[in-house]
N, C-alpha and C positions, 0 to 999 in steps of 0.2 A: 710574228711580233712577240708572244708570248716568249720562244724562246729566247729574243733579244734579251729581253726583260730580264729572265733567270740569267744569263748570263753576266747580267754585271753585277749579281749576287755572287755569283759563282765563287770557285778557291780563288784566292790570294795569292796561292804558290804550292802548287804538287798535292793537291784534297789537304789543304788546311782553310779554315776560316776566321774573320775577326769576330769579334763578338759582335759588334754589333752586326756583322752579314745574319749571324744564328740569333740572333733578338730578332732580323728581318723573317726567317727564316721559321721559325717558330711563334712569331707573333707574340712574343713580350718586349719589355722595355730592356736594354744592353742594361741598365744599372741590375735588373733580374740575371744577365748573365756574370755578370760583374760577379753577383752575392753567391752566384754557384762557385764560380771561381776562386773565389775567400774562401768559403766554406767544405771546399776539398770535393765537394762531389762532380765539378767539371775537373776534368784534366785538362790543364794549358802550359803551353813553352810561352816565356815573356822573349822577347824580342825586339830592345831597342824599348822605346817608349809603350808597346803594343804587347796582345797576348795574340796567339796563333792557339788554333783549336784543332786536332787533328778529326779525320772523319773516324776514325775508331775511337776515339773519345767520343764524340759525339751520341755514336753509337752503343756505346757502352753508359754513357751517360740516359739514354734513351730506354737503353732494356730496362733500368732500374725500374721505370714507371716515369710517369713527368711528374717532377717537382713541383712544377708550377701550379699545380689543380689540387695538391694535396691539402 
């Protein structure tokens, strides 16, 4: 069951994510990934009305330390 679960979190298309999947994903609110996103420390491709989040973004966004706690 758990894995059901991850999986409609899962990528969107080829290891990319919406923000909001990585607000799920990290347990903040998408308007937090939203202000990463403005603020130049996530990397994202927009796409049509949408950002797409790559996992090496993610990842690299990650090594920095979390944002979020700072």
């Amino acid at each position: 069951m758990a894995t059901q679960k991850h999986e409609k979190t899962r990528s969107i298309g080829g290891g990319t994510w919406s923000p909001e999947q990585l607000a799920v994903m990290l347990h903040v609110s998408a308007r937090r990934i939203y202000q990463a996103i403005e603020n130049g420390q996530l990397i994202a491709e927009k796409v049509g009305n949408t950002y797409t989040i790559s996992q090496e973004a993610i990842s690299e966004f990650l090594n920095q330390g979390n944002p979020f706690f700072k």
